[in-house]
MARLOKOL-525058 format. One line per field, with one value per residue: residue in one letter; residue number from 1; x, y, z of N, C-alpha, C, O in turn. Coordinates in steps of 0.2 Angstrom, whole numbers, plus 5000, padded with zeros to 4 digits. Example, Ala and Ser with C-alpha at 12.3 -4.5 7.8 and 13.67 -1.06 7.14 Angstrom:
BEGIN
residuo: a:s
num: 1:2
nu: 5066:5064
nv: 4972:4989
nw: 5039:5035
cau: 5062:5068
cav: 4978:4995
caw: 5039:5036
cu: 5066:5064
cv: 4984:5000
cw: 5039:5039
ou: 5071:5067
ov: 4983:5006
ow: 5042:5040
END
This chain:
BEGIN
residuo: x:x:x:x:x:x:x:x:x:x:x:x:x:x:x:x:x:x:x:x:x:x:x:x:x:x:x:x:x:x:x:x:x:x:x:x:x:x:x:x:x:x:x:x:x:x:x:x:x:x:x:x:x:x:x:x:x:x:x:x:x:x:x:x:x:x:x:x:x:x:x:x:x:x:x:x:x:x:x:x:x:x:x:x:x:x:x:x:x:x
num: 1:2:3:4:5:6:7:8:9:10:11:12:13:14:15:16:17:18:19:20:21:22:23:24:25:26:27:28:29:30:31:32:33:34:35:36:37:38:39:40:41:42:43:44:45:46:47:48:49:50:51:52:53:54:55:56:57:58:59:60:61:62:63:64:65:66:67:68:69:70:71:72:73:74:75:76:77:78:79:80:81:82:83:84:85:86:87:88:89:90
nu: 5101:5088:5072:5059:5043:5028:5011:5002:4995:5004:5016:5011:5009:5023:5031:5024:5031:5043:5042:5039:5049:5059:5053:5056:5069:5075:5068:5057:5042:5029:5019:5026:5014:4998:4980:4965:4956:4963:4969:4960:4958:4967:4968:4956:4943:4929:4922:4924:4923:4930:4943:4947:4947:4958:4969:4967:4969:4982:4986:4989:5000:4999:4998:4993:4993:4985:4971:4959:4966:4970:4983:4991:5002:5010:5018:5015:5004:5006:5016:5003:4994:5005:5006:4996:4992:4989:4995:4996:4988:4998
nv: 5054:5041:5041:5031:5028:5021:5013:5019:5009:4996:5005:5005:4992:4988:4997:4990:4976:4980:4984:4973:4965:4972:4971:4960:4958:4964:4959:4963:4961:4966:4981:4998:5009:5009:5004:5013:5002:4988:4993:4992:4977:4972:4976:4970:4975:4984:4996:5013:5022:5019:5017:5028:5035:5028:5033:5047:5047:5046:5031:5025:5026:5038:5045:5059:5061:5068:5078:5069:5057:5044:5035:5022:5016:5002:4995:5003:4996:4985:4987:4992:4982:4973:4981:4979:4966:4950:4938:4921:4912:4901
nw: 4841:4846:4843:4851:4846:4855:4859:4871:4879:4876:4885:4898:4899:4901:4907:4921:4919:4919:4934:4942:4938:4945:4959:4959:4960:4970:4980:4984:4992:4995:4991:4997:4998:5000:4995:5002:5001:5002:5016:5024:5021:5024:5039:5043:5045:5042:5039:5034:5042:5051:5048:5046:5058:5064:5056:5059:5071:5071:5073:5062:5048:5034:5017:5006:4991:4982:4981:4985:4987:4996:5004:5011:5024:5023:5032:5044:5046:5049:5061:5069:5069:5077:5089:5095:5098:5107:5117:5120:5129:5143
cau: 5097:5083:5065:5054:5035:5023:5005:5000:4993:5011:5019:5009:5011:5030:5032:5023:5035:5050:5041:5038:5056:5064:5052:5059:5077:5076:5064:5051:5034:5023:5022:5026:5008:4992:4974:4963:4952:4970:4973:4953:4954:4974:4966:4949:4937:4925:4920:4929:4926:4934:4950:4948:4949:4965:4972:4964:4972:4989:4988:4996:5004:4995:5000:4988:4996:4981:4966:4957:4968:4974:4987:4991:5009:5010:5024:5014:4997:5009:5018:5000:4994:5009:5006:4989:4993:4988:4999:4995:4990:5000
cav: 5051:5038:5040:5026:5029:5015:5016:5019:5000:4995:5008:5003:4986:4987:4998:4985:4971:4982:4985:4966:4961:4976:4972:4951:4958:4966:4953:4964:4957:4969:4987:5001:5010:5003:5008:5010:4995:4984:4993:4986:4972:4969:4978:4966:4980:4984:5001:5016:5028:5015:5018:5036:5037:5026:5039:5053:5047:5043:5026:5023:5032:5040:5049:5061:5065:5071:5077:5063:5050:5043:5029:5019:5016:4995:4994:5007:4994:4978:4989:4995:4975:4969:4982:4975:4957:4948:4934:4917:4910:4896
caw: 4845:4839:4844:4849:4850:4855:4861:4877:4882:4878:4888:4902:4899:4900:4917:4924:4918:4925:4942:4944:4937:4950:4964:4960:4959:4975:4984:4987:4991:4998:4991:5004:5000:4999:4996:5008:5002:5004:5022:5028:5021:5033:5047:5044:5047:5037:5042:5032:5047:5058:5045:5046:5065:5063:5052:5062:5078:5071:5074:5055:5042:5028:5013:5003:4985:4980:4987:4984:4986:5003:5003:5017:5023:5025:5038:5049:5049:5053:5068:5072:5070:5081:5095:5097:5098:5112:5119:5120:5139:5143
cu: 5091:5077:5062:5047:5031:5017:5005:4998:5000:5015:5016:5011:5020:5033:5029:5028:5040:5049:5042:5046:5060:5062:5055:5066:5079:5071:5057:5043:5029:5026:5020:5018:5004:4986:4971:4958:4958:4969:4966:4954:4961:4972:4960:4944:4933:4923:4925:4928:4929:4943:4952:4948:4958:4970:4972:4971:4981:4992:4992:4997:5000:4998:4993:4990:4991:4976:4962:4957:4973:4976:4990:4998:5009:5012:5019:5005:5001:5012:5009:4996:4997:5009:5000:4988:4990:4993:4995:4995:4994:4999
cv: 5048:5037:5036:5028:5022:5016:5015:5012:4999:4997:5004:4995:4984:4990:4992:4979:4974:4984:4980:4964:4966:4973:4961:4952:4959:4964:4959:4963:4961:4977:4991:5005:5007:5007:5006:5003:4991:4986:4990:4980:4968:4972:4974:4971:4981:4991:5007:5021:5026:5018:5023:5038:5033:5032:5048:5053:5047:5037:5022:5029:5032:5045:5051:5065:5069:5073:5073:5056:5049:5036:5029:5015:5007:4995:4997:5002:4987:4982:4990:4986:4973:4973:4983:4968:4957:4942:4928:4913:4902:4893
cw: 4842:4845:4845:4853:4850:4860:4869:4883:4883:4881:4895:4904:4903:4907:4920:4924:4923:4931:4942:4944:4944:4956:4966:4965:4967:4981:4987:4988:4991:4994:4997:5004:4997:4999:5001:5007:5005:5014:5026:5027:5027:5039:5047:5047:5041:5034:5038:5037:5051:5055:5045:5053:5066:5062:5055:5067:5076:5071:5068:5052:5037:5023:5009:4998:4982:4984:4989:4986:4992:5001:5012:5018:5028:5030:5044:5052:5051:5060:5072:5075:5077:5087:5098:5098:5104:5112:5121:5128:5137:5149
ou: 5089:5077:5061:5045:5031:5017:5008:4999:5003:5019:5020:5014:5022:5036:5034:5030:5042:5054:5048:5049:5064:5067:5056:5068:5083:5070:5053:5039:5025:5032:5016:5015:5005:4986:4972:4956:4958:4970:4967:4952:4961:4974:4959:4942:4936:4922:4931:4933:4932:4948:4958:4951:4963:4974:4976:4975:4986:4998:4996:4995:4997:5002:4989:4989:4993:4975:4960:4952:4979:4973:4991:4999:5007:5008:5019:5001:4998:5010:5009:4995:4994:5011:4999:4982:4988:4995:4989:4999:4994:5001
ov: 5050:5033:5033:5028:5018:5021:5010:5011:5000:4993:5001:4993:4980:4987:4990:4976:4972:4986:4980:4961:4963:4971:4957:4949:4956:4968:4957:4964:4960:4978:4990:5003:5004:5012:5001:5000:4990:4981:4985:4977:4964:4969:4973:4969:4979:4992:5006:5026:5030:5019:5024:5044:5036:5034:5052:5057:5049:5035:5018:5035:5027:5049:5047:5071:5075:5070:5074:5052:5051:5032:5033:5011:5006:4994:4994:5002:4984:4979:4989:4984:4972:4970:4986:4965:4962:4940:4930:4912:4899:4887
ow: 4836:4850:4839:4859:4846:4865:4872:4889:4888:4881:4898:4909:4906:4911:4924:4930:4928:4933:4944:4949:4947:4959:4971:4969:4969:4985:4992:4984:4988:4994:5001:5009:4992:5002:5005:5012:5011:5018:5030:5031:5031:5044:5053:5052:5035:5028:5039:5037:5055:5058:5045:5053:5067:5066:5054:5068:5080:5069:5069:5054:5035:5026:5008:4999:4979:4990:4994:4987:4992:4997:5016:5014:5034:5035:5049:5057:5056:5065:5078:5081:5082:5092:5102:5098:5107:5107:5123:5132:5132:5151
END
């Protein structure tokens, strides 16, 4: 078996490449979680207690790997988007 070490910048560097090249391969645009700076600026609030009653009530999906660190499930702020739309008078 043959060892290859290389420095950590380059390691990072390189995950990165083969995110990008996966998320091409497999057309993905958006990733599934998101910070909560990303889920204000898709909900256009400004407010992080307004984000946190969101999350409180249910109205998106949250994940919280750490304790710290809340992530915010994309698909759950476009369904919450789209069941707030308003319809266009005609």
């Amino acid at each position: 078996m043959e060892v290859i070490c290389i420095q950590d910048e380059a390691f990072y560097e390189l995950i990165e490449v083969v995110v990008d090249r996966l998320k091409e391969k497999f057309q993905v645009t958006q990733d599934k979680w998101v910070t909560p700076e990303r889920a204000m600026e898709l909900l256009n609030i400004k407010s992080k207690t307004t984000l946190q009653n969101l999350r409180d009530t249910g109205a998106i999906t949250y994940t919280q790997p750490q304790r710290k660190i809340i992530l915010y499930d994309y698909d759950s702020i476009m369904e919450y988007l789209d069941n707030h739309k308003k319809e266009k008078f005609t």
